[in-house]
N, C-alpha and C positions, 0 to 999 in steps of 0.2 A: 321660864321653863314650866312649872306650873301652869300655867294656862294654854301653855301647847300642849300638856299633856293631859290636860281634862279638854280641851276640844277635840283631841285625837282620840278620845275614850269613848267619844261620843259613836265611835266608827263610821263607814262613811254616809260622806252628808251629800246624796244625791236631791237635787231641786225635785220639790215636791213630795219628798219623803217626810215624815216626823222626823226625823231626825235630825234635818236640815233645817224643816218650818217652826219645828217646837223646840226639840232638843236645845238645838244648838243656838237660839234665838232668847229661850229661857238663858242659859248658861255666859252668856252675853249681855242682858240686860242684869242678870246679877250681879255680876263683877262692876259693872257701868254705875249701878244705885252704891254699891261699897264703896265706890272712887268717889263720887261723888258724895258722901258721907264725911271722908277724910280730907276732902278738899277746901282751902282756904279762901277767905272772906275777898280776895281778892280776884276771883273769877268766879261765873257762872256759867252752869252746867246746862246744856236742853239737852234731851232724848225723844227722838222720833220713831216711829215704825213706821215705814214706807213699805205699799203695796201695789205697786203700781202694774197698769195696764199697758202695753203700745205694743209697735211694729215699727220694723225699720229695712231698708236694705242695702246688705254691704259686699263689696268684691272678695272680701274674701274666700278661698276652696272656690275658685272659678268665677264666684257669684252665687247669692243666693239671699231669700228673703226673711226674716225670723219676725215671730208674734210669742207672744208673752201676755199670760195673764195673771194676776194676785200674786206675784215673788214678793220676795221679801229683801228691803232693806233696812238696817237698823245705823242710823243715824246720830253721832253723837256734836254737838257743836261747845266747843269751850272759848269762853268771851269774857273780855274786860265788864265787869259788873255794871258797868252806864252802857256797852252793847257796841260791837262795831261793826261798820259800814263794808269792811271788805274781808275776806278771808280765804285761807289758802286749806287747798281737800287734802287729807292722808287716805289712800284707799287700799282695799285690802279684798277677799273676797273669802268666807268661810264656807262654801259649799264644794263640793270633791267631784272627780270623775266617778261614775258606778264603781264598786267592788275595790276603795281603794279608799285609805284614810286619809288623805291627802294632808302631810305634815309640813311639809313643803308647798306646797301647791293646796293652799296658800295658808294654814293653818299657823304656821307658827309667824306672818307677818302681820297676823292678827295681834296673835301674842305680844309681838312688840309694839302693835298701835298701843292695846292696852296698857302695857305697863308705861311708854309714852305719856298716854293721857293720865297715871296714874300722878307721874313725874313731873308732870306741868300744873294740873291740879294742887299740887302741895308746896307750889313757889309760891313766896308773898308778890313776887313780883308780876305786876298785871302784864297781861302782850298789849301790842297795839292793834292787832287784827286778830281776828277768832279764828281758831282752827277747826276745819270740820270733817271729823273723824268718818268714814263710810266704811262700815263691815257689811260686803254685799254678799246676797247670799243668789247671784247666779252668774256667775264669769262661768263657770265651766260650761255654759248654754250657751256658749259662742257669746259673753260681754254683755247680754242681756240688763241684767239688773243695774249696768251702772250709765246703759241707755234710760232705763226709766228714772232714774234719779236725773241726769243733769238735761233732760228735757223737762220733768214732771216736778221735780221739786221745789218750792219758795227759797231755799237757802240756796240753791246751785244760783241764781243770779250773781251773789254775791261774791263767789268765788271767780278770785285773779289768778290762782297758778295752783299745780298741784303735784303731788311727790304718787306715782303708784307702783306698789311693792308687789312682785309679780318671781316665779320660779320658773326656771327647764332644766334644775337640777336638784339638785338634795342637798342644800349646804353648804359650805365654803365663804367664797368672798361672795357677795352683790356687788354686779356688772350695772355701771348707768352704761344701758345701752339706747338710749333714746332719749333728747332732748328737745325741744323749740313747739312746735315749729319757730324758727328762730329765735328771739326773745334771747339774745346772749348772759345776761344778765342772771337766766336761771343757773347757767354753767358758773359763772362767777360764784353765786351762792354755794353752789355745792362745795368748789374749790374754800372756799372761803369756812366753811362751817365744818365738814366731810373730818373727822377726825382718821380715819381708814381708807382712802382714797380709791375706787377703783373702776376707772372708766374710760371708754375710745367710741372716738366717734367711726374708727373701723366698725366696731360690730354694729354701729346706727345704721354705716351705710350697708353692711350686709342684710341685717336683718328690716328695714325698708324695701329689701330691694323684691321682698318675696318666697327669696329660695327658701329660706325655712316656713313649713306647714305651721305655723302659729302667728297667734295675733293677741293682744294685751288691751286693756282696757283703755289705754292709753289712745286708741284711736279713737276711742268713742269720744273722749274728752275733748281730743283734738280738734274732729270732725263733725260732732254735735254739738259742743259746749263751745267752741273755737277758745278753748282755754290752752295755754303754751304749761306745758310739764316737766315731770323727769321721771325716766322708766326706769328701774332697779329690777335686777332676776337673783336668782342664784343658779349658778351654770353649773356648781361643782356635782357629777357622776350624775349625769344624766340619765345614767343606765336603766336607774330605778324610778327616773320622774313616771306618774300617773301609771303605777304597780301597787302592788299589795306591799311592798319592799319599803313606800315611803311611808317611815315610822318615824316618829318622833325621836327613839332613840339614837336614831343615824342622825339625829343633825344637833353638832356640837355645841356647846354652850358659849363658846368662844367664837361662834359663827353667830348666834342669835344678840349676844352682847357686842361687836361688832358693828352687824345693822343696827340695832337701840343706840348705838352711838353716835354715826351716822346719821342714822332719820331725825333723832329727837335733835340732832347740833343745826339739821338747815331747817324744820320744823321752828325751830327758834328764832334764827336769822330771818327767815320767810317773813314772821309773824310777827317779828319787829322791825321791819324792813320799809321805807319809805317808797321804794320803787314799786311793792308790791301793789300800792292802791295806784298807782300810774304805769302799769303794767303793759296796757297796748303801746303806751310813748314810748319805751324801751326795744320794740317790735322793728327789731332794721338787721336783717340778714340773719346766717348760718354763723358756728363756730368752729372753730378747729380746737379739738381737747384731748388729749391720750396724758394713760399713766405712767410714771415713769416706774417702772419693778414696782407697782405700787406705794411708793413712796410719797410721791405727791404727783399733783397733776398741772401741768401746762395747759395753756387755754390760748389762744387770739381769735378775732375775728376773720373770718375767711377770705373779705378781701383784702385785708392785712396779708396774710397767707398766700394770694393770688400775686401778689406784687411780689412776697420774699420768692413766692417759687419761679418766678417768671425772672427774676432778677439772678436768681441761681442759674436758671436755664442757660439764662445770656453770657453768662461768666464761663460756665463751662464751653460753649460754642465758639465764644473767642478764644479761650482758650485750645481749642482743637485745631482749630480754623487759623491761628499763630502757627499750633507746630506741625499742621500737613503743609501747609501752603510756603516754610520758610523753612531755607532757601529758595526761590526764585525757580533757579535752575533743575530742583530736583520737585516739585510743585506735585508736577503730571506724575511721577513715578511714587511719590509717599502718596498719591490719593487713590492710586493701582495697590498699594500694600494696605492702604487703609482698609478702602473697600473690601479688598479680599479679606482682612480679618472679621471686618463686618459680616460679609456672606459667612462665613465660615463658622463660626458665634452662631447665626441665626439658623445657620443648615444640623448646626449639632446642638440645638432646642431641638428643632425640628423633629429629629431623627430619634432623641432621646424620647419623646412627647409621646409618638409612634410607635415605637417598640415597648415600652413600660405599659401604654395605653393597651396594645396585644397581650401580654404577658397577663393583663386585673382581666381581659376579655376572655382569656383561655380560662383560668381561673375560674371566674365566672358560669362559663360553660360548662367545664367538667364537674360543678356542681358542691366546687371549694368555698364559694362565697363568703363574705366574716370571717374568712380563720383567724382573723386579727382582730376581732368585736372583744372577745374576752382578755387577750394578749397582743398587746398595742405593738408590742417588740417588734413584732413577725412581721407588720406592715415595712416596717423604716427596714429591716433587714430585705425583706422582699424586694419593695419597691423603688426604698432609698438608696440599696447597692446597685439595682439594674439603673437607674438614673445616674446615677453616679459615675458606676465602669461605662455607661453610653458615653456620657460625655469628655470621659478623658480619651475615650478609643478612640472615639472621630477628630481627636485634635492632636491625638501619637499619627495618627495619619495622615492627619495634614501635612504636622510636624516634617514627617520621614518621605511623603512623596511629594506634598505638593510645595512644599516649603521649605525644601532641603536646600543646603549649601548658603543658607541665610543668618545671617550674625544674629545667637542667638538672642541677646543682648536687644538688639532690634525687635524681635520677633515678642519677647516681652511687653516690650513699650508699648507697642502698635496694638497688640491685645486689651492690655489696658485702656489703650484708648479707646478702644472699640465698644468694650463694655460702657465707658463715660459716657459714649454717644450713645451706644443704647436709652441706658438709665435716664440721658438728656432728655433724649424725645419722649420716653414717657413720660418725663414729669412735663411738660410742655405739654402733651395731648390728654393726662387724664386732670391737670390745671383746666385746660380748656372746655372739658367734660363738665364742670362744678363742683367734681369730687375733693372732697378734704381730705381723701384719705391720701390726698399728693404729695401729703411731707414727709409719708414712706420713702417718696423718691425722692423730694430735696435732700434727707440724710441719707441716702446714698448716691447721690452729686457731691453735693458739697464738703462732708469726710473723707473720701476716699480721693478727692480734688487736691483737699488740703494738704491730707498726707503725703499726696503725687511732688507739688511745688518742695514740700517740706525735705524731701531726701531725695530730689534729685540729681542732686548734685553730688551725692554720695554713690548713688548705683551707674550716673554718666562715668563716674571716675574710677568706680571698684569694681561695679556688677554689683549681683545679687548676694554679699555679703553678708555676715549673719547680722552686722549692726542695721543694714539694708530691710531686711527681715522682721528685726524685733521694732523697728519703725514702723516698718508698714502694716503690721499687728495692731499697733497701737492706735495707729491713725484706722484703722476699720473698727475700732474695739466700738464703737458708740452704734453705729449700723446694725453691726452685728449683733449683738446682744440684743438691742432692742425687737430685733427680726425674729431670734432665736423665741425670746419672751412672746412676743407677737402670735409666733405661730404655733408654740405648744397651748395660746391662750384658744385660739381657733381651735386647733385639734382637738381640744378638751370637752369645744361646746360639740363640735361635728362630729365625731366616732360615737357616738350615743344615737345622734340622733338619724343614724343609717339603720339602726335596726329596730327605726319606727317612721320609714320615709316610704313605704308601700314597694309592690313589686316592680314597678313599672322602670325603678331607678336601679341601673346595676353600680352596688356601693360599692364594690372594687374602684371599677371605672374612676368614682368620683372619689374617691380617696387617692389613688394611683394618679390621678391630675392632680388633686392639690400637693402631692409629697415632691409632685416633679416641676413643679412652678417653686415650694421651697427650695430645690436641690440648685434649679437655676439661678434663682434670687442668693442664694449661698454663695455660690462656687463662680457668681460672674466677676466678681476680681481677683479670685485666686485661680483661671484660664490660663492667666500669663505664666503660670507658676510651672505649666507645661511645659511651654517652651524654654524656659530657664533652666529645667533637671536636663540631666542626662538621659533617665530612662524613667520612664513608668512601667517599667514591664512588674514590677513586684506590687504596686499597686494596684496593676489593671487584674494581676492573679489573685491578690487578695478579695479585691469588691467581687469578684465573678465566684471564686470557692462561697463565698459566704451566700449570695443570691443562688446558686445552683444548691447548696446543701438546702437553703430554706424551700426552695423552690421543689425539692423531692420529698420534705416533710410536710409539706404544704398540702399536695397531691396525694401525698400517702393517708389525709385527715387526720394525722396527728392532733392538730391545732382543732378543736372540738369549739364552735362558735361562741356557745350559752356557758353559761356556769350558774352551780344552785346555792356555790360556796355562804355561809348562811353571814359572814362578816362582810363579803360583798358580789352579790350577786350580780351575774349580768345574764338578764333572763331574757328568752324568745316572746315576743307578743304575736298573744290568739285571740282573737275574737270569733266568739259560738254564739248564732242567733238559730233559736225553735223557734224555725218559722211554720203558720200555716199560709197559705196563699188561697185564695179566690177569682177566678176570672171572669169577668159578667159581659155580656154581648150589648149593641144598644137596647135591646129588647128586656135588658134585665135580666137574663137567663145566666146562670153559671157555664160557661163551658168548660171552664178546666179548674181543677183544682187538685193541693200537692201539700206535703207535709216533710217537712225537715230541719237537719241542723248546718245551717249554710255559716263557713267556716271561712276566714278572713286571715293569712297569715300577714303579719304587719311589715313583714321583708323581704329580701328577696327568692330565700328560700324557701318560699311557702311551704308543706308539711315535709317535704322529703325528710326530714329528722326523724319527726313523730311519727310516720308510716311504719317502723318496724317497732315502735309501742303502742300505738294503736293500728293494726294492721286492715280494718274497713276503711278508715280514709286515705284513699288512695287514689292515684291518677285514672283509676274510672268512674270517679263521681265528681269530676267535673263539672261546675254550674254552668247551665245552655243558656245563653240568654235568651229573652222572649223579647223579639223583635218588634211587636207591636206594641210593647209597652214601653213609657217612659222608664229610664235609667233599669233596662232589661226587666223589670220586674220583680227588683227585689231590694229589700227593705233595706238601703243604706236610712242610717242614723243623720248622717252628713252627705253634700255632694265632695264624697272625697274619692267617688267613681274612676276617677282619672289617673289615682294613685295608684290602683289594683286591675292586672289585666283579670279578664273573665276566665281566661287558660291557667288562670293563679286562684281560686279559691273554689269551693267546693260545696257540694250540696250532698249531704249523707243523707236518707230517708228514713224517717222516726214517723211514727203516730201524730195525729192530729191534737192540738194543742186547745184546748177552752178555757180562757181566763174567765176567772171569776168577776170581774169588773171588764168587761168586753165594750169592746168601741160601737158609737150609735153615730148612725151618719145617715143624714136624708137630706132629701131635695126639698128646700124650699118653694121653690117659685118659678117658672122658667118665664120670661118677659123679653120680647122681642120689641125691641130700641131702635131711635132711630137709624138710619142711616146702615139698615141693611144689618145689624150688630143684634148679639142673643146675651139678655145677663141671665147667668144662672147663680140661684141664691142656696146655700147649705149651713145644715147645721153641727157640730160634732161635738159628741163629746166622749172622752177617756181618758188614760191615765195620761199623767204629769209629761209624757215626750213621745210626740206623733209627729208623723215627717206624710208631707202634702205633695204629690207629684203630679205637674201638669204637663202634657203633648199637645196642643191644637194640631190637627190632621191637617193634611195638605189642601192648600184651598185656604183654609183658615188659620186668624192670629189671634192673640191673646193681644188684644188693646188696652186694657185696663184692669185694675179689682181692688178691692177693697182691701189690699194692703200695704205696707210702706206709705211710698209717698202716692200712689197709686197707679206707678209707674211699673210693669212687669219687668221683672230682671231672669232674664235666664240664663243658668248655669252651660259651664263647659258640655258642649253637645248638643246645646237649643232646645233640654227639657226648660222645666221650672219646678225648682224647690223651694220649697217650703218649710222652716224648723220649726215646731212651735213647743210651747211647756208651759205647765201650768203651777202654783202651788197648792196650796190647801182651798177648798171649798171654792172653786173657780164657776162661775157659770158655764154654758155649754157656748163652745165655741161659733159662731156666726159668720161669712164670708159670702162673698158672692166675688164671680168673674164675669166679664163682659167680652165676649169673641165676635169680630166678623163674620161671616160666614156664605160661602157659596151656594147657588140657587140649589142645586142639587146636592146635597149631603145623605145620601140612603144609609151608609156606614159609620153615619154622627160627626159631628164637629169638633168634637174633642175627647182625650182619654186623662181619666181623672181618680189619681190610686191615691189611697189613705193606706200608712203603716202605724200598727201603733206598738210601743217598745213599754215594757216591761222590767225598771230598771232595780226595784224591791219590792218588795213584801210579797207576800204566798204568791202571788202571777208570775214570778222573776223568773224561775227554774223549776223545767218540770223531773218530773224523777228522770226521766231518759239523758235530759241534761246533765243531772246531776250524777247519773252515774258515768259518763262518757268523762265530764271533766276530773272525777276521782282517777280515770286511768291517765292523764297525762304525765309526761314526766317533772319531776321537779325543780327542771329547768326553765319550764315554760311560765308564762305569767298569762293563763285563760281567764278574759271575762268572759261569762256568760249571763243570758238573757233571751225572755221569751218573746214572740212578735207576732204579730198579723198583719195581713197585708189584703187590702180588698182595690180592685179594678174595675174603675163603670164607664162606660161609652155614655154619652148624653149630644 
């Protein structure tokens, strides 16, 4: 705790600030030199300072390409005293988003490397392979710095596997949500070491697949280093992840001791581990691994998993396929009752899917959005009653008209069956997929199977008696619960991260679908339970009372989305960029230029809150886009353009902005190439984070340039971005591009805009900023910062 709370003191540690390159870098090698002081005769210590240079490009945010120059890494390696041949990375990253201590993200996993390496240090006992500690100090630049480490470094050859400690929340347990790529054997370790166990390879496949706006160092490794890992986050209240809000004293000591337990136990095993230095041999498939209540963790290899689930499949099939088909004489008429419950099951998903889906869109529209962001209750009352009373109504109705005068006894069974086949075909079609996350649906094949065989001979004989009942409870008790656990695990990471997923996603919607895929995953074996009662009518009154009161408090705005509560916030994300703009013609000339503060709300309710506390930002300062320019013309930071409509953020008009350190950007050289192709050569230079925007005009392509692999990557929309960031004392940035070009271009070839951002010291905030953010309310979480933005035709 100590060392999270002297790097958190440090306040934040934006790439390229002092306090990032000095501060935090001094405060790091001092504790490093004390460890190594106290450290026994039995290991040896290196320390490095990495400052490396490169470029790379990655799909992430649509695609897009990043350059980096003089960052800083600080590098620690601990080694058997005669030096070994392989070793395994701990990484970590000590640099913050702008205006944000980042205590979590990643500061206090810092902490635990160090007191780790403090820990291993002071054992007489030598490892067999060297661990090598990376405190990097540029992940928050999109993974940057641990690109130039395991391309650029002598020590990255020698690393076989590697652990990296990563956050999307404030604390609680670390999620392994990412392992391999294959290499099962990592998973093993963890199992095997992990004194706190907490991980699924659900959230690997969720979070591989995209839907979440983030990415972890871990691919760099993956993907550059071709090193097999394991990703660790902390999920817990994401509310506050990358805010002013994450303070070191929100994250518990019993959360940091935890991870140290954790990291230092497969740190250990890794480092003493024989598989380690034959690490590619181990290299044969995927795993299937989930925790159980955190308890401990289950593991197999996936095509072990492909044969149990394919083997479940077939057990339940014959088993269906026994009791439609037998007797003989009644074949045709039980696959007529089948199917119908089949249809029936799928028409009241359907229906329920539909209506819940209207209900988050109204919502939506009238301008209720989030009312459930600060107060979770109000969703599952909302959403989880209107799902609920849907699906019992259209099966009281089946019941009463379409399937009346039917044993109801029958009408049970047949239901149940219906669900098995359901659940069957899933696990057969999302086995066939490659998904491991299939043995969601083997445990509910095969428990709710088991239970079916186990008592039925008590409800052929009795009915639905209460021994009947506390059976079939019991026989779903393993499904259930692990479903239950499963999805409040989901909930926990997703309701945060809706109110920082941009406008363009209505978070109702996508909440209102996942509560009602729970509801149906819930309630598909207890359908039959319809047909069994007598009535649901005081049911279907109760779930509607409850969804209709919430549904009028809802609308009423009762439910207020943010909260400033200071024990636990759940605040609105603003982002304020003073921008100046510049437009230049091919001739060079200025033709337009503008001055303001362009306003980015991070959800889906862009300022409608804030309008009646700041009453000038309002739906008539609308930002226009400028059509001739790449990504409209105005200074995103990232290409996260795609996240935020232009009918969603705002341009307020302020004075013209001069930083003191102002951007230099000229034309080198312009040289016409063969084969009909124009390179143009530039130079720049300015603060620590400028974003590079390229359009080739019609007629013309962007063929090549001088960076990444020299391959042009263009983002969502067919510009090209560019990230770039520098540390301390960087030289002036250098580039050229090489374009095709048509015999006739009078209007240029290409449009080519430089932003440069402003993310501290005296350039950050001008006074216009600074007083504009003093009126926000105390609900919000505004960063601001100053920008320029210049446009050249060539």
């Amino acid at each position: 705790r100590g060392y999270l709370d002297n790097i958190t003191a440090i306040g934040p540690r934006t790439v390229g600030s002092p306090e990032n390159e000095v501060l935090a870098v001094n405060y790091l090698l001092e504790q490093i030199q004390a460890i190594e002081r106290e450290s026994t005769d039995a290991h040896r210590i290196s320390v490095d300072i990495q400052r490396p240079t490169g470029s790379f490009s990655i799909d992430f945010l649509g695609g897009f390409t990043s350059y980096y120059a003089n960052i800083t890494n600080v590098i620690v390696k601990l080694e058997p005293r005669n030096g070994a041949e392989h070793a395994v990375l701990s990484n970590c990253h000590f640099d913050s988003v702008p205006n944000t201590p980042g205590a979590s993200d990643d500061a206090v996993s810092c902490a635990v490397m160090l007191e780790i390496l403090n820990t291993l240090s002071k054992s007489s006992e030598p490892l067999q392979h060297a661990v090598i500690f990376l405190f990097n100090g540029a992940e928050e630049n999109i993974l940057q710095a641990s690109h130039g480490f395991i391309t650029q470094h002598e020590w990255a050859k020698s690393i076989r596997a590697f652990i990296n400690l990563e956050a999307a929340g404030v604390g609680g347990k670390e999620l392994v949500f990412q392992t391999g790529p294959e290499n099962p054997w990592l998973v093993q370790a963890y199992i095997a070491a992990a004194k706190h166990p907490f991980a699924s390879v659900v959230a690997q496949e969720i979070f591989q697949s995209g839907i979440i706006p983030a990415d972890t160092d871990f691919r760099i490794y993956r993907d550059f280093g071709n090193v097999p890992g394991i990703d660790l986050a902390f999920i817990e209240n994401g509310y506050i992840y990358h805010t002013e809000y994450d303070t070191s004293d929100r994250i518990l000591t019993d959360s940091i001791q935890r991870a140290g337990d954790n990291i230092l136990g497969v740190l250990k095993y890794l480092a003493t581990s024989d598989k380690l230095a034959k690490s590619f041999e181990y290299r044969h498939g995927n795993v299937v691994f989930f925790d159980v209540l955190g308890l401990f963790v289950l593991a197999y290899p996936a095509r072990v998993g492909t044969i149990m689930n394919y083997i479940t499949a077939a057990i339940a099939f014959l088993y269906l396929s026994k009791k439609v088909l037998q007797p003989k004489t009644r074949a045709i008429h039980n696959l007529k009752k089948f199917f119908t419950a089949f249809g029936v099951t799928l028409i009241s998903w359907v229906c329920t899917l539909v209506t819940v889906l209207i209900v988050a869109v109204f919502i939506s529209v009238i301008g209720r959005s989030l009312s459930w962001y600060t107060h979770f209750y109000v969703s599952v009352f909302l959403y989880g009653t209107a799902a609920a009373a849907n699906l019992v109504l259209v099966h009281t109705l089946a019941k009463k008209f379409f399937l009346k005068n039917m044993n109801e006894q029958y009408l049970g069974d047949i239901f149940f069956d219906a669900s098995l086949m359901i659940w069957s075909t899933a696990l057969a079609v999302v086995t066939h997929m490659g998904l491991c996350s299939a043995f969601i649906c083997t445990l509910w094949v095969a428990f709710p199977l088991l239970a079916k065989l186990m008592i039925h001979k008590e409800f052929s004989q009795k009915g639905a008696t209460m021994k009947f009942v506390m059976m079939y409870m019991l026989g779903m008790f393993v499904p259930y619960l692990y479903m239950i656990y499963l999805s409040w695990t989901v909930f926990e990471m997703f309701t945060p991260i809706m109110g920082r997923s941009g406008s363009e996603i209505l978070p109702d919607v996508v909440l209102a679908g996942f509560i009602v895929v729970i509801t149906m995953i819930l309630s598909s074996y207890f359908i039959n339970f319809i047909y069994l009662v007598k009535s649901t009518k005081t049911t279907l009154i109760t779930l509607t009372a409850v969804f209709v009161v919430t549904l009028i408090l809802v609308c009423s705005g009762i439910f207020f989305p943010y909260s400033s509560d200071a024990a636990n916030p759940k605040p609105k994300r603003v982002f304020l960029q003073h921008t100046s703009r510049r437009f230049h013609d091919v001739d060079g000339n200025v033709v337009k230029s503008d001055s303001g503060i362009w306003i980015n709300g991070f959800d889906y309710n862009g300022i409608s809150h804030i309008t009646p506390h700041v009453p000038e930002i309002n739906d008539t300062i609308r930002t226009a886009c400028e059509e001739h320019a790449p990504f409209c013309g105005l200074p995103w930071i990232l290409p996260v353009h795609f996240m935020f409509r232009l009918v969603k953020n705002w341009y307020l008009p302020a004075p013209e902005i001069f930083p003191r350190s102002p951007i230099h950007f000229k034309v080198l050289s312009k040289e016409l190439m063969p084969w009909n192709s124009v390179r143009l050569s530039f130079e720049v230079s300015g603060p620590s984070h400028m974003s590079l925007y390229v359009r080739p005009h019609e007629g013309s392509a962007l063929s090549t340039w001088s960076l990444g692999d020299g391959i042009p990557v263009a983002s969502l929309g067919g510009d090209y971005f560019v990230f770039y960031s520098h540390g301390l004392q960087a030289t002036p940035w250098h580039f050229w591009v090489e374009l095709t070009a048509p015999e006739k271009h009078s209007d240029g070839i290409v449009s080519l805009a430089i932003a440069a951002h402003y993310f501290f010291g005296e350039d950050q905030k001008s006074p216009q900023l600074y007083a504009l953010l003093e009126r926000f309310p105390n609900w919000t979480f505004s960063s601001g910062w100053s920008c320029t933005y210049d446009l050249f035709v060539f």
